[in-house]
Phi, psi and omega in degrees: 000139168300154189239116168231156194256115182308311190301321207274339189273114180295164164327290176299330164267340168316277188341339179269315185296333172257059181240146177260209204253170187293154176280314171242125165265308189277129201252016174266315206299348149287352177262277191341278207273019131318302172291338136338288232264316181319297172318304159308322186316312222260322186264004190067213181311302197305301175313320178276330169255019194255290194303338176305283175304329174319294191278320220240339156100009203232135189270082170304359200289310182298354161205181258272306176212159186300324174269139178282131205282184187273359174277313173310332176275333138297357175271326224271295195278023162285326179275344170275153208292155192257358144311321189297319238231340137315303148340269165301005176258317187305301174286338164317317205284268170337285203300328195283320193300298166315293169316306170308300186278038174251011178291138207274145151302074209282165190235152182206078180245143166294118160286329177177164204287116158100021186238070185253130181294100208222139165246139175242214166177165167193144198260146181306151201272324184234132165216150182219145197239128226234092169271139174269163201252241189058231180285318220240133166255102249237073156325319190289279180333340161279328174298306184314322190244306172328300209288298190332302209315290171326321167308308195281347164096017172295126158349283177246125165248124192248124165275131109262171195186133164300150180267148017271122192281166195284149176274305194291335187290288188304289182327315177303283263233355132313283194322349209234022205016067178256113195245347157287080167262056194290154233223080190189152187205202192053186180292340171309302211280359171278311206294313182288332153267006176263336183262337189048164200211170200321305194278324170252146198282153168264153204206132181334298198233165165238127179236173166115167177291179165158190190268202184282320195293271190358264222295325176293286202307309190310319183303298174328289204289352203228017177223013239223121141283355163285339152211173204243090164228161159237166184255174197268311205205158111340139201199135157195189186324152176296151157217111152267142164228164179219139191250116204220146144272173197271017148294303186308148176256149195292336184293307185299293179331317172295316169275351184274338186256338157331298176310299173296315182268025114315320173340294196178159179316333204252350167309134161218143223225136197204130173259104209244115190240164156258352188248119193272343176301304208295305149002286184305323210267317169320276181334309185295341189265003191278303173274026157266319156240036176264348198275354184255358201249118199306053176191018174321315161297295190322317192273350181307305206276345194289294193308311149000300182242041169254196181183156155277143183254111177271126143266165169280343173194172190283338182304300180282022186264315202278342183279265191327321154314309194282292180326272206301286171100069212287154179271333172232124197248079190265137157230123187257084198249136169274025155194049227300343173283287159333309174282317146358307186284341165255048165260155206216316193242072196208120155330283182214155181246148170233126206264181163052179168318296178333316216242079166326153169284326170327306178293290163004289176321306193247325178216010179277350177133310191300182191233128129333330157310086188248156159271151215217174209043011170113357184279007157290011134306323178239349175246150196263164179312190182255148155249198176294297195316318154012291195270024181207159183232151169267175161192184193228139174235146182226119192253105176232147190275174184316306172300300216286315178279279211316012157294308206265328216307293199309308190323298179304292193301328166273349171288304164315336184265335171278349163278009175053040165232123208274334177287341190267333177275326179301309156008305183259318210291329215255342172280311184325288186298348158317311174302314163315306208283000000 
């Protein structure tokens, strides 16, 4: 990776240097899928076995129905290896643990005598989960989203994931108790859960990854008057960065940076160092072990646009980290805690040597659903509260407005709506006779 020295760097290029790749390349790509998303509102089920084949090569014609009966789902997780299906109990666990204690606290207070204030919460009713299909079939992305939904108690949990889905996908998205599964992928299948069509239900929220058509279909469907969803996140290319000392090791580092620009081309990747040997000792560990991973182009072309970062110390390690507004934040430090209290911007942090972005991904507990392109400045991972919307009740007794009452009537009479001061005006004066 090129090696730039931050101090050295004018303003507009430090900015360059943390810039990522367009987000959208094709200035075609929203009319594709606005026809996409049209073609399902209006035509359903018949649209969806159209894009099946189309995209994904696969002949709905040939079965029964789009959604997989309970036998198909018993065959498919008969077939998967019981190392597997350990694995995935192990991490079911960790994700279960973290998420229950994120179950909410309602609060219930007096604001002032006879004003009592309430926060609630209740989990949203329909949610439908987005797995992406392709090479990599992203089991861990069925834990992430399945295991909240269930904690938080939604009602209906609907899955899709293009077909033929992975046996391991269905076997997950049981085990996590999800008996909806469908057999659809792409911006067809966000269209179809933001409109529903004879066979999938239309659904509250969409939460999950995917590629630009998905994350363009989320955008869409969740600006869309014709139906009332909402989405999980802003979503775009994998990133990591890392923040390392002349302590770190290089080799870890290396594989740490691997790992994210395996993802995909668009993956990007970045290392912010105070040590230029380390720097060095990277770059060598990088193409000794990109030259082993059957998947070398894809992360070859990612490091085309990552870099290495030179600082003067984790303090400006941590100034650079927070601009750019990392989706994954590893810091390998010797002291690694120290650096954390100035971090300000990050999807999820990984502290020490140890602790690769992998487990993060897959089994340490935490949820892998991050913002990504910088938007972990202002958004947060997905948690439990996701799958749920809160709201506030406010109760007040007879004492409690005549306390409050004149405070509202003069704020309302200086907003000049005259009707929000009768309001209040018209109980007062009840209270005299």
């Amino acid at each position: 990776m090129d090696i730039l020295t931050w101090a050295a760097l004018s303003v507009d290029e430090q900015k360059a240097a943390l810039q990522r790749s367009p987000l959208i390349g094709d200035s075609g790509l929203e009319q594709s899928v606005r026809a996409i998303v049209d073609a399902v509102a209006s035509r359903g089920d018949a649209a969806l076995k159209e894009f099946n084949q189309k995209f994904d090569g696969f002949n709905s014609a040939n079965i029964d129905s789009l959604r997989l009966s309970e036998s198909e789902i018993s065959a498919a997780s008969a077939r998967v290896s019981t190392e597997l299906k350990a694995a995935i109990a192990q991490a079911m666990a960790n994700i279960d643990v973290f998420h229950s204690a994120q179950q909410f606290r309602p609060i219930d207070i007096e604001t002032q005598a006879g004003v009592r204030c309430e926060l609630r919460s209740e989990p949203i009713e329909k949610v439908g989960l987005y797995i992406p299909g392709g090479s990599a079939p992203l089991i861990s992305t069925v834990l992430m989203l399945a295991l909240p939904a269930k904690i938080a108690g939604c009602e209906k949990r609907v899955l899709v994931s293009p077909p033929p889905i992975n046996d391991a996908i269905v076997y997950a998205a049981n085990a996590c108790g999800i008996t909806e599964i469908y057999q659809v992928g792409g911006a067809q299948a966000i269209a179809a859960l933001a409109f529903g069509t004879e066979t999938i239900p239309s659904v509250d929220k969409i939460f999950g990854p995917g590629n630009r058509y998905v994350t363009e279909a989320k955008r869409l469907v969740s600006q869309d008057g014709r139906c009332t969803v909402s989405i999980d996140m802003p979503a775009g290319p994998s990133e990591v960065l890392v923040i390392a000392d002349s302590d770190a090791n290089a080799q870890f580092i290396a594989a740490d940076l691997l790992s994210q620009a395996e993802h995909g081309p668009d993956s990007q990747v970045i290392l912010v160092t105070d040590s230029e040997p380390l720097a060095q000792a990277v770059n060598q560990a990088l193409e000794s072990q990109l030259a082993a991973l059957p998947r070398q182009e894809i992360a070859a072309t990612a490091l085309k646009g990552s870099r290495t970062i030179l600082v003067k110390d984790m303090q400006e390690a941590a100034l650079v980290s927070n601009c750019y507004g990392p989706e994954h934040l590893i810091i390998q430090t010797r002291f690694p805690r120290d650096v954390l209290n100035h971090i300000r911007a990050a999807g999820s942090v990984f502290l020490g040597a140890y602790t690769p972005e992998s487990v993060g991904d897959y089994a340490s507990g935490t949820n892998h659903v991050l913002p990504t392109y910088g938007y972990s400045r202002a958004v947060s991972s997905l948690s439990l509260a996701d799958f749920s919307r809160r709201f506030t009740v406010q109760e007040l007794s007879a004492k409690g407005l005549l306390g409050l009452g004149q405070a509202v009537m003069t704020l309302a009479s200086n907003e000049l709506l005259d009707a929000h001061k009768n309001a209040v005006a018209i109980r007062l004066a009840s209270l005299k006779d």
